[in-house]
C-alpha positions as CSV (number, residue, x, y, z in Angstrom):
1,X,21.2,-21.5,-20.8
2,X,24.5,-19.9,-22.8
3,X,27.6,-20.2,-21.0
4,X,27.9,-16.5,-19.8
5,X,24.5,-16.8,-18.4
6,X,25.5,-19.6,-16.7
7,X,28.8,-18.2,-15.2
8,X,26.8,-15.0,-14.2
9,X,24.2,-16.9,-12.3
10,X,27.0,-18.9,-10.5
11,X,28.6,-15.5,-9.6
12,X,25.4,-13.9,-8.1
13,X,25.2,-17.1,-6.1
14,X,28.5,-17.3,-4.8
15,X,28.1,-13.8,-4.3
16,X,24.9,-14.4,-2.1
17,X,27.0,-16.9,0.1
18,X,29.9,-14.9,1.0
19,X,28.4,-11.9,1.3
20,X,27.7,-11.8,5.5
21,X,31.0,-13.1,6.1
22,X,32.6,-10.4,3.6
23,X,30.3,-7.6,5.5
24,X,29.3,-8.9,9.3
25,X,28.8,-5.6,10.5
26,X,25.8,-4.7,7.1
27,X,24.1,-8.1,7.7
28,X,21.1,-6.9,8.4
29,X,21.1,-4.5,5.9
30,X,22.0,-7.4,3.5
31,X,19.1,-9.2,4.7
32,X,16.7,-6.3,4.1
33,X,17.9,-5.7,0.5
34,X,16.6,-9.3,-0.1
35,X,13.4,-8.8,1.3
36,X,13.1,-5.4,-1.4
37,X,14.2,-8.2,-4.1
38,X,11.5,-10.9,-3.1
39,X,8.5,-8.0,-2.2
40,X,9.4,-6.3,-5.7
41,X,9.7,-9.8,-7.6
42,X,6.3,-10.8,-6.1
43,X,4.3,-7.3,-6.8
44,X,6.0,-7.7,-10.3
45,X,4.1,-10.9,-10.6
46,X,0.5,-9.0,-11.1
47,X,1.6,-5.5,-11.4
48,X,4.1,-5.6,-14.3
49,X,3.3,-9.6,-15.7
50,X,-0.1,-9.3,-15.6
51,X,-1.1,-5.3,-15.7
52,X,-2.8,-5.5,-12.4
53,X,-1.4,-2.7,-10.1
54,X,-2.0,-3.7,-7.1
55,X,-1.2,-1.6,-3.7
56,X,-2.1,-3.6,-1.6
57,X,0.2,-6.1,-1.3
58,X,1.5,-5.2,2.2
59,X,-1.8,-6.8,3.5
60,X,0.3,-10.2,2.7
61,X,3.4,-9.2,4.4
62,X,2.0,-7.8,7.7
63,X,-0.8,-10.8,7.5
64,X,2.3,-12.8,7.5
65,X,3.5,-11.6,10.3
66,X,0.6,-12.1,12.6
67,X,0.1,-15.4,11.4
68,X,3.5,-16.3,12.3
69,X,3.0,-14.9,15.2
70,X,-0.2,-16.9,16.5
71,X,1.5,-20.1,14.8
72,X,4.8,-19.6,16.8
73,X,3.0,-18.8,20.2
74,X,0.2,-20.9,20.3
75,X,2.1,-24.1,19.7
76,X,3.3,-23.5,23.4
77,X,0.6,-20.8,25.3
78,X,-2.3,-19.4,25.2
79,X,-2.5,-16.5,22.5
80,X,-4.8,-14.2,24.3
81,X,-2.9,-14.7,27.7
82,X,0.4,-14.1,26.6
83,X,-0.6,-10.6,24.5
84,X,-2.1,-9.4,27.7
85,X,-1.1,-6.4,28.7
86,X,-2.2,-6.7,32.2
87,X,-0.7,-10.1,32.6
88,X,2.5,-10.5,34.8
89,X,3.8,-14.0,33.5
90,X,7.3,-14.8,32.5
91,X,7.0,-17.2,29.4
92,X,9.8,-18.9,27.9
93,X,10.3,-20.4,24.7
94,X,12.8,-23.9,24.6
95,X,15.1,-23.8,21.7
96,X,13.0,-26.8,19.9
97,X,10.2,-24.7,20.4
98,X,11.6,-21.8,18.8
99,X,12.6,-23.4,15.4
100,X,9.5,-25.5,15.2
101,X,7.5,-22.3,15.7
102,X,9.6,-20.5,13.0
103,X,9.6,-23.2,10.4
104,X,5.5,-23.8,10.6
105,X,4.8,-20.7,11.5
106,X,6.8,-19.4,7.8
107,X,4.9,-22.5,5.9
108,X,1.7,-21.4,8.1
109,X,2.1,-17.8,6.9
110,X,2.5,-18.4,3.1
111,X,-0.4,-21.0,2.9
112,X,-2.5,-18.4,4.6
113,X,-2.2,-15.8,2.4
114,X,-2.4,-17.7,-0.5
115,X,-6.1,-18.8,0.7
116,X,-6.8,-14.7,1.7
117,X,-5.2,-14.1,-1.8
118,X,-7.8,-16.0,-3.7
119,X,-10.4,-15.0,-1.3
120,X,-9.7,-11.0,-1.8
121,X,-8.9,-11.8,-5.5
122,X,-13.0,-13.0,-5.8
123,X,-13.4,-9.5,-4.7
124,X,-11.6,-7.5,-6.5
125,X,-10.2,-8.4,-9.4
126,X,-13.5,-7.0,-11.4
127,X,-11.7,-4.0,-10.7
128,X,-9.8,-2.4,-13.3
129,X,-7.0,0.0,-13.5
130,X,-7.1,3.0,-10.7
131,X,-10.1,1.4,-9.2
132,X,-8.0,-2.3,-8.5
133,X,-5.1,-0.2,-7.5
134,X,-7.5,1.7,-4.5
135,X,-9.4,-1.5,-4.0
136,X,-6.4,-3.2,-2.8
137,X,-4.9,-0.4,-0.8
138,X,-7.8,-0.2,1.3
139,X,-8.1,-3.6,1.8
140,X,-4.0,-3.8,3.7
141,X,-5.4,-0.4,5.5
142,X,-8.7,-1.8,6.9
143,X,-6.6,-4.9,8.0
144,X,-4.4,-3.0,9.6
145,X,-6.9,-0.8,11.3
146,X,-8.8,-4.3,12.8
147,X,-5.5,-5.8,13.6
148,X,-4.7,-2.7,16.2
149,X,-8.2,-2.9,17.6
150,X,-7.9,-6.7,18.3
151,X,-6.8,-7.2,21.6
152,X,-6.6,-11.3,21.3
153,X,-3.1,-10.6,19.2
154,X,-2.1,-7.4,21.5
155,X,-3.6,-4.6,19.7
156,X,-2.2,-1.5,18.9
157,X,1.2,-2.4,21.6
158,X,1.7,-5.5,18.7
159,X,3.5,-8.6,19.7
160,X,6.5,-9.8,21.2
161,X,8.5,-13.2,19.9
162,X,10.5,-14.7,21.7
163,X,14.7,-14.0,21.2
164,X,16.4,-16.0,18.7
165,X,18.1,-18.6,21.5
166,X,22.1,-18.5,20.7
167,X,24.2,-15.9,19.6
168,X,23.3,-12.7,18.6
169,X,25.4,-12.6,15.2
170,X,24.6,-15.7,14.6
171,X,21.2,-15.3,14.6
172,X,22.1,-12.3,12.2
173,X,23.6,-14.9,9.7
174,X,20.5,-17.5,10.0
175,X,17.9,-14.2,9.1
176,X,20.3,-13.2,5.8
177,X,20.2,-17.0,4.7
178,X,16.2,-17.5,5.2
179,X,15.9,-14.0,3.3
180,X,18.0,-15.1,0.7
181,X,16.8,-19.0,0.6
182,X,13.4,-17.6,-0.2
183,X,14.7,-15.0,-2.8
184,X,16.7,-17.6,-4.8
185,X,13.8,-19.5,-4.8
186,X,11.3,-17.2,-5.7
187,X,14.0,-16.0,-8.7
188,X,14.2,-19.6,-9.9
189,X,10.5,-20.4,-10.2
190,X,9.5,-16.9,-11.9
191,X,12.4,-17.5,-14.4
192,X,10.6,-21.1,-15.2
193,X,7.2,-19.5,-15.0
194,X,7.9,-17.0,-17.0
195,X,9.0,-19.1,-19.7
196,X,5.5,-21.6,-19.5
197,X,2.3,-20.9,-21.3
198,X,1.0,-19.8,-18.1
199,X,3.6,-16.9,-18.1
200,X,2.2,-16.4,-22.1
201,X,-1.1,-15.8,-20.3
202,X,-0.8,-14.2,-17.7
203,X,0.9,-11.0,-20.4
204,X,-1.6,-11.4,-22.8
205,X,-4.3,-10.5,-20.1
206,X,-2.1,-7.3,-19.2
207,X,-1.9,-6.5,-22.9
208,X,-5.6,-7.1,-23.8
209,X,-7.4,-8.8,-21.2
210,X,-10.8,-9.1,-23.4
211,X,-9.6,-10.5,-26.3
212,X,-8.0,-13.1,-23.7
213,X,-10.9,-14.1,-22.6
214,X,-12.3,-14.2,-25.7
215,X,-9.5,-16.6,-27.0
216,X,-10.8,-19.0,-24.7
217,X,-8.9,-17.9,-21.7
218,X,-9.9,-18.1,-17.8
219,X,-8.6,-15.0,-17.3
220,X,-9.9,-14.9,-13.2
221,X,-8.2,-18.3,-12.8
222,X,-5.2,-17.2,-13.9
223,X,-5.7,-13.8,-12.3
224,X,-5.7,-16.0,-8.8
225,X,-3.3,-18.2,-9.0
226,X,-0.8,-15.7,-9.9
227,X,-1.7,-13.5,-6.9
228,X,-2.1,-16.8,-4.4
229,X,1.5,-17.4,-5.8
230,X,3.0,-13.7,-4.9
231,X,1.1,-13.6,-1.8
232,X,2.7,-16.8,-0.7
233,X,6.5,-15.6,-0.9
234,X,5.7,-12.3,0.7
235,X,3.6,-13.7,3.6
236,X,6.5,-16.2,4.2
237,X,9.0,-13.0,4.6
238,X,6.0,-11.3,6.3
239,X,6.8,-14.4,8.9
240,X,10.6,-14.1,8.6
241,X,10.3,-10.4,9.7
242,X,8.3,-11.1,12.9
243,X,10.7,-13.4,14.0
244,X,14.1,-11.3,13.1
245,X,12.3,-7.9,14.6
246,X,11.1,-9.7,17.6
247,X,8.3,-7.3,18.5
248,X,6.4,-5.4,15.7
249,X,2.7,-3.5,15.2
250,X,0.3,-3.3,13.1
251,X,0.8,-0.1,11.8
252,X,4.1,0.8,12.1
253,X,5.0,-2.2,11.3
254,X,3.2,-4.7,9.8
255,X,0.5,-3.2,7.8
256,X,3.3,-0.2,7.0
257,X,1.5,1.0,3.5
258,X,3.5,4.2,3.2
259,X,6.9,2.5,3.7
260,X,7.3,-0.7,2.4
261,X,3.8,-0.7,0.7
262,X,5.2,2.2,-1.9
263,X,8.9,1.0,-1.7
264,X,7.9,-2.6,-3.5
265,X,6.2,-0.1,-6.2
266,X,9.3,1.8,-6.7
267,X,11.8,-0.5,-6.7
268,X,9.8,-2.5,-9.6
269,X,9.2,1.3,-11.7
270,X,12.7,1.9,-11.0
271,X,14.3,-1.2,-12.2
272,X,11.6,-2.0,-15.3
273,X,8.0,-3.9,-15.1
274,X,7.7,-7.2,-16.7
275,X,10.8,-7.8,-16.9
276,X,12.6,-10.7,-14.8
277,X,15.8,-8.7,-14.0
278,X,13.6,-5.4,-13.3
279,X,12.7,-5.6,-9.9
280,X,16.0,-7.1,-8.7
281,X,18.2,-4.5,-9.8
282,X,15.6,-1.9,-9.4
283,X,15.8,-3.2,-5.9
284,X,19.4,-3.0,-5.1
285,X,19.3,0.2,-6.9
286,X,16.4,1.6,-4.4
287,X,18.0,0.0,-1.2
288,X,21.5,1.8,-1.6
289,X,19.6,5.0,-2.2
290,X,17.4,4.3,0.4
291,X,20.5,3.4,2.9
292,X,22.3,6.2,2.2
293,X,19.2,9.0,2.2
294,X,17.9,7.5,5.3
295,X,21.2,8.4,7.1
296,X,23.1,11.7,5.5
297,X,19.8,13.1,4.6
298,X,17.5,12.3,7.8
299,X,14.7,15.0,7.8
300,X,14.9,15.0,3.8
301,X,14.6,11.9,2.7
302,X,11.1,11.6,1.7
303,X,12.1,14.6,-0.4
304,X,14.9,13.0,-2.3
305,X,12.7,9.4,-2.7
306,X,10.2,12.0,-4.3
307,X,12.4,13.4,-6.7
308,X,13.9,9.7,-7.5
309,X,10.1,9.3,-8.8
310,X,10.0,11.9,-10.8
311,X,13.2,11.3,-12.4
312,X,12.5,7.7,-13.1
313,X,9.0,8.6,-14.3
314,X,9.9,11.3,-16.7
315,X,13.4,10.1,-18.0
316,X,13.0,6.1,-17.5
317,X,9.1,5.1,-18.0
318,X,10.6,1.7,-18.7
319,X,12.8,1.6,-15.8
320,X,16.5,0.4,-15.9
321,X,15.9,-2.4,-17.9
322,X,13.5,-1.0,-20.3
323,X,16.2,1.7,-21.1
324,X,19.0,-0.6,-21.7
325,X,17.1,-2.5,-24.1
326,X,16.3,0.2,-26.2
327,X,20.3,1.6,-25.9
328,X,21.8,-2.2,-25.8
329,X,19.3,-4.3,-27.4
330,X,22.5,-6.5,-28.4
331,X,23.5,-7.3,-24.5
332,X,19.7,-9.0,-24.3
333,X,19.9,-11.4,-27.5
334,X,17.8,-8.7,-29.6
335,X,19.2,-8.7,-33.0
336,X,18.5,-5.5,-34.7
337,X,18.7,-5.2,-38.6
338,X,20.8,-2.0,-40.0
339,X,19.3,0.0,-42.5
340,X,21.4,-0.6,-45.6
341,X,21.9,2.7,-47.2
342,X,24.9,1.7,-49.6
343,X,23.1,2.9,-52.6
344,X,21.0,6.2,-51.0
């Protein structure tokens, strides 16, 4: 790593620290921006690494969510008495029992999905193209649709978790920094994995998965792996959600495809697909517009994300990144030789 690099990743970092304290009053909105970074980085994973569009990777998050959920509850009741509707009880939550249920129920989460991952993967991925893309899709809405019809984790009137037990702002700050923890983390390992022959694989099935396979790749093993790996960062924020929303549902909520399940899709076109640097900025990018739509524009804002598409699609098929490259090839390390037209 070059010295600027080096400087720049210290800045983001320092950045990432200060930020709640330098904005109290947006840390919410800080946190949520992370979540678009880690959802985007991890749909990246197949959709843009590997060439597998996949649009069902909400099924992870909101998966996550109930899993948490089950994790967090059951450690100290009885799952199907305290979604109940009927039921009249008053159940409290220590503050030992609070953390331990968020801590295994986050691990819980991510471990799960990684198992579904592989699981649905077995199913799917002899899918190609448009056919993977609704494959997966209907997949997150089926779950969704069983989730609100099973009245063991509360049905279609979701779940309640129990408060975060101290102060409210506080409780603000720990969110931002589990968001965060988890995006830093995710950044690091996809900049390492990226750079391993497993990252050389995984683009040489997206650019011609037959004559992978006929070089002697495993092309479903690595197909797999890398969604068990993206589906276990997003069910973990999947978990982190539950617990900093406090009561969510299935549809609305957790199984949201036509929110969250098109934003991770945008934010990844928008910002440029393969590339490491893509989603994230792509992200930011998308969460600023989406911040500021949602609230001067309310009534219109599904019209202005629509014409963002468009725009992106027709004047930045690469996305961001994509389109720098081929302006500023020289602020990526590409060395381009001149033409040398001395003696024309």
């Amino acid at each position: 790593m070059n010295k600027r690099n080096l400087i720049l990743y210290i800045a983001i970092l320092t950045a990432t620290v200060i930020a709640p304290f330098l904005f109290p009053d947006f840390r919410t909105q800080l946190a949520t921006l992370w979540l678009m970074i880690i959802v985007a980085l991890t749909w990246d994973m197949t959709g843009g690494q590997m060439g597998y569009n996949s649009l069902g990777n909400i099924f992870f998050y909101g998966t996550g969510m109930y899993v948490a959920a089950v994790i967090a509850i059951g450690l100290v009741y009885d799952v199907g008495a305290y979604t109940d509707a009927a039921g009249g009880q008053i159940f409290i939550f220590t503050e030992a029992q609070y953390f331990s249920g968020l801590f295994l129920g986050v691990i819980g989460a991510g471990l799960f999905c990684s198992v579904t991952a592989v699981v649905i993967g077995y199913l799917t991925f002899g899918l190609r193209g448009p056919y993977f893309a609704i494959g997966t899709l209907g997949v997150a809405i089926a779950a969704g649709e069983l989730v609100s019809n099973w009245d063991w984790v509360g049905g279609g009137q979701g779940i309640a978790l129990p408060v975060y037990p101290g102060d409210f702002d506080i409780g603000k700050l720990l969110f931002y920094y589990l968001f965060a923890g988890v995006g830093v983390v995710l950044f690091i390992f996809l900049k390492w994995l990226y750079s391993t022959r497993f990252g050389e694989a995984i683009n040489a099935i997206r650019d011609d998965e037959e004559k992978a396979e006929a070089m002697g790749l495993h092309t479903l093993r690595y197909k797999l792996t890398t969604w068990a790996m993206a589906a276990f960062f997003v069910g973990m924020v999947g978990a982190i959600s539950a617990f900093q929303l406090i009561h969510f549902e299935p549809l609305e909520t957790a199984y949201q495809t036509i929110n969250l399940g098109i934003f991770m899709v945008v934010c990844v076109l928008l910002g440029g697909k393969g590339t490491l640097w893509g989603p994230v900025v792509g992200a930011i990018l998308f969460h600023v517009f989406k911040e500021v739509t949602w609230n001067y524009l309310l009534g219109w804002q599904w019209v202005a994300l629509g014409a963002l598409i468009v725009v992106t699609v027709v004047y930045f098929q690469d996305g961001i990144m994509g389109w720098l490259m081929h302006r500023r090839p020289e602020w990526f390390g590409i060395r381009v030789e001149e033409k040398d037209t001395a003696g024309a």
